[in-house]
C-alpha positions in Angstrom: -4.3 -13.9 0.7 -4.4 -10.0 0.0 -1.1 -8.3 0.3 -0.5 -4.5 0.5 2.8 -2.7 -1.6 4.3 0.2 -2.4 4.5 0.9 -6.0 6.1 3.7 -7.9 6.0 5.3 -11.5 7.0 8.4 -13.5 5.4 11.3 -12.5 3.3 13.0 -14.8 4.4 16.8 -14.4 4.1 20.2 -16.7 6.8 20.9 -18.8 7.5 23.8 -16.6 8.9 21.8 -14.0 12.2 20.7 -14.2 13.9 17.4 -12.6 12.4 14.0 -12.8 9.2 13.5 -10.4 8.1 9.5 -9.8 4.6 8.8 -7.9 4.2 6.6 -4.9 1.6 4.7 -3.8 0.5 2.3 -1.4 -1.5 -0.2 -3.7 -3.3 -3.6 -2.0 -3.4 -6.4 -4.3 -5.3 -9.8 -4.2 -2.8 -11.7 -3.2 1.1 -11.6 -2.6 3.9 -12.2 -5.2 1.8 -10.3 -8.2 3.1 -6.7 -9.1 0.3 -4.7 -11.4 1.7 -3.2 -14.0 0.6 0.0 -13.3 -1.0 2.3 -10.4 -4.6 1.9 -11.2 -7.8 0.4 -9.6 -8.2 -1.5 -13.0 -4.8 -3.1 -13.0 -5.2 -7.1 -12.6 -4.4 -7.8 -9.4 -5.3 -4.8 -7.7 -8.2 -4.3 -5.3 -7.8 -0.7 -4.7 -5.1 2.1 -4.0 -5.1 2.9 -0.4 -2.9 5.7 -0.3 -1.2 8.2 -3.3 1.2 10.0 -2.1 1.5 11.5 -5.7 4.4 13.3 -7.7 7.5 13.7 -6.0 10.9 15.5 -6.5 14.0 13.0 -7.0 17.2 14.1 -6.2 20.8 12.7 -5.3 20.2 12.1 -1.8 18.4 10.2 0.6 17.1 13.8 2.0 14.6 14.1 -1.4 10.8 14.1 -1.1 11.0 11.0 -2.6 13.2 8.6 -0.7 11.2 10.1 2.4 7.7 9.6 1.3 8.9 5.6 -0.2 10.1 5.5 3.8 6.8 6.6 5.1 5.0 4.4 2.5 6.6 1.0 3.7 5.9 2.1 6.6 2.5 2.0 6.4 2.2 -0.7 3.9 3.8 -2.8 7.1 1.7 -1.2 9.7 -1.3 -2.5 7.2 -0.1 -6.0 7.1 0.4 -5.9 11.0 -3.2 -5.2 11.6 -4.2 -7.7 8.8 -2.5 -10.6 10.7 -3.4 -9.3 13.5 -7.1 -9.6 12.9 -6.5 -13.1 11.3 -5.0 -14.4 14.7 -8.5 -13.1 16.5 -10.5 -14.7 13.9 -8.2 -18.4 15.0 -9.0 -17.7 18.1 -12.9 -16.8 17.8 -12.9 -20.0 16.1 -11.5 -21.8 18.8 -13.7 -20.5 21.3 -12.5 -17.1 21.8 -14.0 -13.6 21.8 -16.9 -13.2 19.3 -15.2 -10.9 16.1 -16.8 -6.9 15.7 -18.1 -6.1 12.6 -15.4 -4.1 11.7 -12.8 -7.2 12.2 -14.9 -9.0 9.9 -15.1 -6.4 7.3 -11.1 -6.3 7.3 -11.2 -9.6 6.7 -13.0 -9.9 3.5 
């Protein structure tokens, strides 16, 4: 069963900018309890990178740009698993003799 996650890494920035920087992205992989290595489409594992939320500033508190944005990317990683089980439960149901699924159920489910 697929599985969405956030992932982070280093963020790749010029050498004029100073700090340390770390990507976020929201990454769904193929099925729960494997990490990828890294944030790509051609990581094992991964079936593609729903969101990047790219480069962002760390600092010492949780006010930085990148504590928010790893809030706002769980977030949505668990509003994506929501919907996903939701759409599982109507597809019990249409089994058992319940609504027909729309074809856009069925695509979420593939």
């Amino acid at each position: 069963m697929r599985d969405w996650i956030v992932m982070t890494a280093s963020g790749q920035m010029p050498s004029r900018c100073k700090g340390r920087y770390r990507r976020v992205a929201v990454v769904e992989i193929e099925e729960a309890g494997i990490v990828p290595k890294m944030i790509s489409e051609r990581a094992k594992g991964v079936r593609r990178i729903v969101r990047d939320y790219g480069p962002k500033s760390v600092g010492k508190t949780e006010a930085c740009a990148y504590q928010r944005t790893l809030v706002v990317a769980n977030a949505f990683a668990e509003r994506l698993r929501g919907q996903h089980a939701a759409a599982i439960a109507r597809v019990a149901d249409a089994l058992n003799g319940g609504m027909a699924l729309s074809a856009t159920e069925m695509a979420m489910l593939d």
